[in-house]
ZAVEXLUM-34551 format. One record per residue (C-alpha): x negated, y, z; residue in three letters. Coordinates in Angstrom, 2 decimals. Example, Ala and Ser with C-alpha at 12.3 -4.5 7.8 and 13.67 -1.06 7.14 Angstrom:
REM residues 2
-12.30, -4.50, 7.80, ALA
-13.67, -1.06, 7.14, SER
REM end
This chain:
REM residues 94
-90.37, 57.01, 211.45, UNK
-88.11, 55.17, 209.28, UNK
-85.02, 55.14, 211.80, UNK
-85.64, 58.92, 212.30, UNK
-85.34, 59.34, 208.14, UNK
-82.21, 56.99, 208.32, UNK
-80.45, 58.66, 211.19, UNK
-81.34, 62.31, 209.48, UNK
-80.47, 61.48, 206.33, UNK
-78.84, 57.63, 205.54, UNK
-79.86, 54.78, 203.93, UNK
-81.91, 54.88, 200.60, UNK
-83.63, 52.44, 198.81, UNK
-87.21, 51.38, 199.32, UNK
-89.64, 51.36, 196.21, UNK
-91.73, 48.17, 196.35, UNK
-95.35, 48.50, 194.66, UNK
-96.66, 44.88, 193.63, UNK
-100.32, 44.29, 194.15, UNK
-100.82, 43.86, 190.43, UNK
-100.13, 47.22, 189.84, UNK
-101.90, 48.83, 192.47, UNK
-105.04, 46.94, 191.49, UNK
-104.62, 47.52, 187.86, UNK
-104.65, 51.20, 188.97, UNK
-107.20, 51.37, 191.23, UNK
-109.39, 48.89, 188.89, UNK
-109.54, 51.76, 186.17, UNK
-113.13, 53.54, 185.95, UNK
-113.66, 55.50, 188.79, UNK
-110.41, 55.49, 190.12, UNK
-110.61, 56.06, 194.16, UNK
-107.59, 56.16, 195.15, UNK
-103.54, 56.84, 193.65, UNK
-101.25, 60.06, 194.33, UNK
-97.52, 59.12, 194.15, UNK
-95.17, 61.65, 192.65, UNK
-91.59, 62.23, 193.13, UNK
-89.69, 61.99, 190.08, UNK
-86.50, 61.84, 188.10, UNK
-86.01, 58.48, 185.47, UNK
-84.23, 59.17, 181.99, UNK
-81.18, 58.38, 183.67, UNK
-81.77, 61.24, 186.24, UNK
-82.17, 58.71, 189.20, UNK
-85.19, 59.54, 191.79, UNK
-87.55, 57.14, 191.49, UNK
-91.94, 57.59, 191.75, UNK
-94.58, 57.98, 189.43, UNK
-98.14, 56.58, 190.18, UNK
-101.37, 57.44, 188.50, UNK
-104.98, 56.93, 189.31, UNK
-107.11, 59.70, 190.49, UNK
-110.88, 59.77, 189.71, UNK
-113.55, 60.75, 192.24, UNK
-113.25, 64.84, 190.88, UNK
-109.52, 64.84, 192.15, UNK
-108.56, 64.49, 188.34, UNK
-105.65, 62.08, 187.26, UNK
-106.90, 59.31, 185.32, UNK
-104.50, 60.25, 182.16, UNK
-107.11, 59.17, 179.97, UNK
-111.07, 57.34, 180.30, UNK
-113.91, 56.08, 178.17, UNK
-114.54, 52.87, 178.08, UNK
-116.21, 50.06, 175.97, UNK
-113.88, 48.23, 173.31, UNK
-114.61, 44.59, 172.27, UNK
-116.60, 45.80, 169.35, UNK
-119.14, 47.70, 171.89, UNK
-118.01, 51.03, 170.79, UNK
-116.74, 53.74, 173.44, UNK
-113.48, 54.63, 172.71, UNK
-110.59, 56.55, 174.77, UNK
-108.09, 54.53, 176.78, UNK
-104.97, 55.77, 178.21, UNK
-104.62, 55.84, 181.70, UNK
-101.82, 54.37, 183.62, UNK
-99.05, 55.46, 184.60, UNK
-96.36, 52.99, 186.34, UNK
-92.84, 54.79, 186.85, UNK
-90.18, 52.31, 186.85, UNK
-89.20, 48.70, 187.40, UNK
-89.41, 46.92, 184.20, UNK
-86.13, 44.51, 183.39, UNK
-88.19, 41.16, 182.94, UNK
-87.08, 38.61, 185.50, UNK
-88.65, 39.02, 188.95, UNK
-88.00, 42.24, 191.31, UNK
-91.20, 43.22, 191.81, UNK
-92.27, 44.02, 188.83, UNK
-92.99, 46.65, 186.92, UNK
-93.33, 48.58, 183.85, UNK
-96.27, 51.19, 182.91, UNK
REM end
């Protein structure tokens, strides 16, 4: 499959997901699985955007959750779309 998308249309890039930030998505409350979006960056460069999806087929853009006072509060979901710049490849940004 890959060698067919090479000889029909060249070389690209890959886009490597570390395990960190598949299981910091998938850890969010009800979160059953991820849909990956193609995208554009602020520099107009494809890249992906990944973001949990909750057992309705909703994004997880935003959940309730306990805070460390024992209140329920609203925490934003994540959203990982771009390598950060820290040292190390693999990871990235949200």
């Amino acid at each position: 499959m890959i060698k067919d998308y090479y000889d029909a249309y060249g070389p690209s890039n890959c886009h490597f997901v570390g395990k960190n930030i598949l299981e910091k998505l998938i850890n969010q409350p009800d979160c059953i699985g991820i849909n990956v979006y193609k995208a554009l960056n602020d520099k107009g460069e494809q890249t992906y955007v990944f973001i949990g999806v909750d057992s309705t087929g909703k994004a997880l853009l935003e959940y309730t959750a306990v805070n460390d006072n024992g209140d329920l509060a609203k925490e934003i979901g994540l959203v990982t779309n771009k390598f950060s710049p820290k040292p190390g490849w693999w990871q990235w940004s949200f």
